[in-house]
Steps between C-alpha positions, in 0.01 A plus 500: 500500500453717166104345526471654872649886398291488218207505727646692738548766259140470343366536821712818576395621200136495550527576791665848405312593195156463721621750789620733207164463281248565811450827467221684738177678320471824553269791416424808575286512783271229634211564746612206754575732804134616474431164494686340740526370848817379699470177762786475705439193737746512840572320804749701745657718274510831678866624456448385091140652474648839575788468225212408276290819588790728492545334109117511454488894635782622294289368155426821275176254377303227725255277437134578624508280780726259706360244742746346754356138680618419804572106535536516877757715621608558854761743424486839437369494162169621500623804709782614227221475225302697697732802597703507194253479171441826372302657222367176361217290508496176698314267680655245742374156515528191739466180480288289798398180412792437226888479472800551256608704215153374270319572702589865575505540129163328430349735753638834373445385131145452603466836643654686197251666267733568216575297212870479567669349737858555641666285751787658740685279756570728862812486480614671111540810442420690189711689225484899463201531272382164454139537475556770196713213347198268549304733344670487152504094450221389278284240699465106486293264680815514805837661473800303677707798636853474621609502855867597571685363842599782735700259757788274414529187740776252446654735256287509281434120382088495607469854307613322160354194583176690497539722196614160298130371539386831363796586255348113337139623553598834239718286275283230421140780477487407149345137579214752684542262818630681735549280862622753766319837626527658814215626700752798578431689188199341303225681289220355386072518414323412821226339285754267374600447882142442562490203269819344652397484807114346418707229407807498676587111717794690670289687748614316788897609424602816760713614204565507133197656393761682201609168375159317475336795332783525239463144427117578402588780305712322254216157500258746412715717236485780618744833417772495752751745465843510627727784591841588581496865491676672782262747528202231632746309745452485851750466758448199759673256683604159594546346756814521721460138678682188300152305663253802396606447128498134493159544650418706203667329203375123619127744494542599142601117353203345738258808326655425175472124513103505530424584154806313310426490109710323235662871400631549859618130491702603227662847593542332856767191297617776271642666828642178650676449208632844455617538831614161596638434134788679585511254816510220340770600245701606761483142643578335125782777390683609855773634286268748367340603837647908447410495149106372566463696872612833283280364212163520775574836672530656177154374367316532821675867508373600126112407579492653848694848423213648276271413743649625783590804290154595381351513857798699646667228698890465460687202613918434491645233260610346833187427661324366131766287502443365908132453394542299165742211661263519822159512334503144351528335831279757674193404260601108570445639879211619500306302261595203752428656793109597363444174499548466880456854658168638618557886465324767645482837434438814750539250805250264361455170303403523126298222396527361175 
């Protein structure tokens, strides 16, 4: 047993000192809102588009341009863009021939005659003043910003499930391999964009387009900055349906699992064993079962907490607690259920 808390604690550790070392880089003033255009890809988001607008109009600095693609709506969508953006320039795309989240990206990347490039989902909404706090970071290759969870389903439990993938994406920055961005708040060159997708094999996948360009950022070596500053966190959500987030968990493992390397091997059995460790100790020592449950929450608690802290987000001892005796058997879950489930996403089947 004194073998397993050994590396319990060593991971804990490292974990902790890599959230607290990432620090963002600053300066004075950049040119990137001179320099920059935003694609926000949607798909019957008409109630969400005008939160985002009433965000994007409330912005003492903007960007010089935003370009919104339509990936065939038949809601209202196109209307609310239409009667509610004000004092900025846009142009609103749509896609004909083609389908899906990539392809609504691909199109308004395309069209974008600025260096920069700044992906919004429909359905965020943006801090007071976040384009002036984009405006002071000193620029990389692509900039992994934060995204903060405005709903709470199931108390909670999906919310930390998500910020643990990105509170282990910040801790671990130091090994300059990052493995989780969202398409909800990403920055990067469009010329390095361009050369992703000359030779990108995913082009066929509705969805994901985040994921497989992060993975070719870090083959290639390129600067890829991550950020936790409150300041340059957008508000989103998940979903509210038990189905509609199994749909999208089993999408990130299958998107994951296409490009495994012998690093992501690793950290992937590093998690088994720190989360069912505890498990299987349990099993061998039941007379300890308070001692090693209490022993779990409290680690899980001390790497999450300065995450959660640093991008505003507060959560109750009680509900940490629910999530790090539930989260073990959740990840068993899905990671079974990817192997058989076919998911979709927006009402349609992603192929892999």
């Amino acid at each position: 047993m004194s073998s397993f808390f050994l590396f319990f604690t060593a991971f804990t550790v490292v974990i902790l000192v890599g959230q607290l070392s990432l620090k963002i880089k600053s300066t004075k003033e950049n040119n990137l809102l001179s320099n920059l255009t935003v694609i926000i890809p949607f798909r019957n988001e008409a109630r969400n588009l005008s939160l985002l607008l009433h965000s994007i109009s409330l912005q003492e600095k903007r960007p010089v341009k935003f370009i919104f693609v339509n990936d065939h709506s038949d809601d209202a969508s196109v209307a609310t863009l239409e009667n509610n953006i004000n004092d900025i320039e846009y142009e609103i795309l749509h896609l004909k021939d083609t389908f899906g989240k990539k392809a609504a990206l691909k199109k308004g990347i395309i069209a974008a005659n600025t260096d920069y490039i700044l992906t919004l989902d429909a359905d965020i909404q943006l801090p007071e003043n976040y384009f002036k706090a984009l405006s002071e970071i000193q620029l990389g290759d692509a900039h992994i910003l934060p995204v903060r969870i405005q709903n709470m389903p199931y108390s909670g439990f999906f919310n930390l499930d998500y910020y643990y993938l990105f509170m282990l994406n910040n801790g671990l920055h130091f090994l300059k391999r990052p493995f989780a961005a969202s398409g909800a708040n990403f920055l990067f060159k469009k010329s390095i964009y361009n050369d992703f997708v000359a030779q990108d094999l995913h082009q066929s996948v509705s969805s994901g387009d985040d994921h497989y360009f992060l993975n070719y950022l870090v083959k290639n070596k390129k600067e890829v900055q991550l950020s936790t500053d409150e300041a340059i966190c957008v508000g989103s959500k998940i979903p509210s349906s038990f189905v509609d987030i199994l749909q999208q968990r089993v999408r990130w493992i299958k998107k994951s699992s296409s490009f495994l390397s012998v690093s992501a091997l690793l950290m992937a059995f590093i998690g088994i064993i720190y989360h069912w460790g505890i498990i299987a100790l349990i099993v061998i020592y039941p007379n300890k079962v308070v001692e090693l449950l209490l022993t779990k929450i409290a680690f899980d608690s001390i790497i999450l907490y300065p995450y959660l802290i640093k991008i505003g987000e507060r959560f109750s001892l009680v509900r940490m607690a629910i999530f790090s005796l539930i989260y073990p058997f959740w990840m068993l879950f899905v990671g079974v259920l990817t192997v058989f489930m076919r998911p979709q996403w927006k009402g349609r089947k992603v192929q892999f």
